[in-house]
C-alpha positions as CSV (number, residue, x, y, z in Angstrom):
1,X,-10.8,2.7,-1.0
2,X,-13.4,2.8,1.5
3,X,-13.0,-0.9,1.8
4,X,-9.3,-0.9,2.0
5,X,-9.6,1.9,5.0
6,X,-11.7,0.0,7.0
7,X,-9.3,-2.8,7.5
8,X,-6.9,-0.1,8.9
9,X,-6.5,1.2,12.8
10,X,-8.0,4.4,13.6
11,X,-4.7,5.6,14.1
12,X,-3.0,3.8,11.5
13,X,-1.0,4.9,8.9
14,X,0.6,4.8,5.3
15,X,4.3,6.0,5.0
16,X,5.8,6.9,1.4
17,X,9.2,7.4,2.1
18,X,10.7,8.2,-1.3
19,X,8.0,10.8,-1.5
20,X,8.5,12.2,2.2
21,X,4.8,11.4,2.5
22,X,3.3,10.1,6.0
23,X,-0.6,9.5,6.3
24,X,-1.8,9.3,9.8
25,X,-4.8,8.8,11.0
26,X,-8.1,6.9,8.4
27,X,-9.0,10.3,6.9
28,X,-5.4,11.0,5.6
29,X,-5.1,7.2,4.9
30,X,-8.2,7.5,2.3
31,X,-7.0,10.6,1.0
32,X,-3.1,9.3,0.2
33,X,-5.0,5.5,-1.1
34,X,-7.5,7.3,-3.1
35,X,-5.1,10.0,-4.7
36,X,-2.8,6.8,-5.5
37,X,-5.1,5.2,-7.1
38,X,-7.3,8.3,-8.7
39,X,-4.0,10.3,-10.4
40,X,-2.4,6.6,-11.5
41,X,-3.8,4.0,-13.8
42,X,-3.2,0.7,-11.6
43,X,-1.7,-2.1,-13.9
44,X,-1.5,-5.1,-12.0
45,X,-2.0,-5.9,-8.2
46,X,-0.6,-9.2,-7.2
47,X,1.2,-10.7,-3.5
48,X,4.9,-10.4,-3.9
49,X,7.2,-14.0,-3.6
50,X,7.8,-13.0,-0.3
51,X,4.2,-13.8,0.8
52,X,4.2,-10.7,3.1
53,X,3.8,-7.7,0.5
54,X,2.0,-6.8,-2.4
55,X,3.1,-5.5,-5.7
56,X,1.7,-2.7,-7.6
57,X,2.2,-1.4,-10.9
58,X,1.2,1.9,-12.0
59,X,1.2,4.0,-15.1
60,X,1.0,8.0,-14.0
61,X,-0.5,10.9,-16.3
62,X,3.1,11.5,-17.9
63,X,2.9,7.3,-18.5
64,X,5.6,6.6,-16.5
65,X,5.6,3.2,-15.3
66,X,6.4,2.9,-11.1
67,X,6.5,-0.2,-9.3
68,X,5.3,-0.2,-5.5
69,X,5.8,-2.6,-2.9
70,X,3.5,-2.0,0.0
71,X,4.2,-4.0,3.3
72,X,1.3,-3.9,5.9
73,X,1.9,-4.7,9.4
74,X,-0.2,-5.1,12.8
75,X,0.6,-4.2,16.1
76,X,2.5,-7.4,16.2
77,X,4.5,-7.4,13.0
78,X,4.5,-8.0,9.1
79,X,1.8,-9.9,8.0
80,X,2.1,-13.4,6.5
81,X,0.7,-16.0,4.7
82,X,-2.0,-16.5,1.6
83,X,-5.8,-15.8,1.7
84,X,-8.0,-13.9,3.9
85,X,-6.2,-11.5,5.8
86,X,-7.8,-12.5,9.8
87,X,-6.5,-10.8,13.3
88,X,-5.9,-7.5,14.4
89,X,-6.2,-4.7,11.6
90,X,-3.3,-2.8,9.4
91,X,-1.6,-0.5,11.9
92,X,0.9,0.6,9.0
93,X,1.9,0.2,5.3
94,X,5.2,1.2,4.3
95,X,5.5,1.7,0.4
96,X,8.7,1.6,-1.2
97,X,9.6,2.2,-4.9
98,X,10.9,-0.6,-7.1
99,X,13.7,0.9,-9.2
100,X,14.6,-2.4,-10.8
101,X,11.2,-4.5,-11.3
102,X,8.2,-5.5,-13.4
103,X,6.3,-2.7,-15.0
């Protein structure tokens, strides 16, 4: 998680907003990531067909199986493209539930 907060703004954020949750700031951001992925077994990570998000499946303590999509973007917009991510860092994630999706 450390790793994964680096790459964020100092100001930047993770918004959850099926959850009414809002992380602002690279302390709440490591506190939201690693309560994520500390109260969750994490299934599979992989980039969505979209080439701009990821997908992340999840089994919680009652085993119920959620599917997140998280979208980063940068000051100037959604990220895109494969490999390395280069340029400016993550300014926001957005994390949306996937009602209808792999498991």
């Amino acid at each position: 998680v450390d790793e994964l907060v680096s790459h964020f703004e100092y100001d930047g954020a993770v918004d959850v907003p099926a959850e009414g949750r809002r992380a602002s700031g690279q302390g709440e951001v490591k506190r939201l990531l690693t309560a994520l992925f500390a109260d969750n077994e994490v299934g599979t990570i992989e980039v969505d067909s979209d080439g701009a998000s990821v997908l992340l499946s999840l089994r919680d303590s009652t085993d119920r199986r959620r599917t997140l999509r998280l979208l980063a973007t940068g000051r100037g917009g959604a990220s895109r493209g494969g490999g390395a991510r280069h340029g400016p860092k993550i300014a926001e994630v957005v994390v949306h539930e996937l009602l209808d999706g792999p498991a």
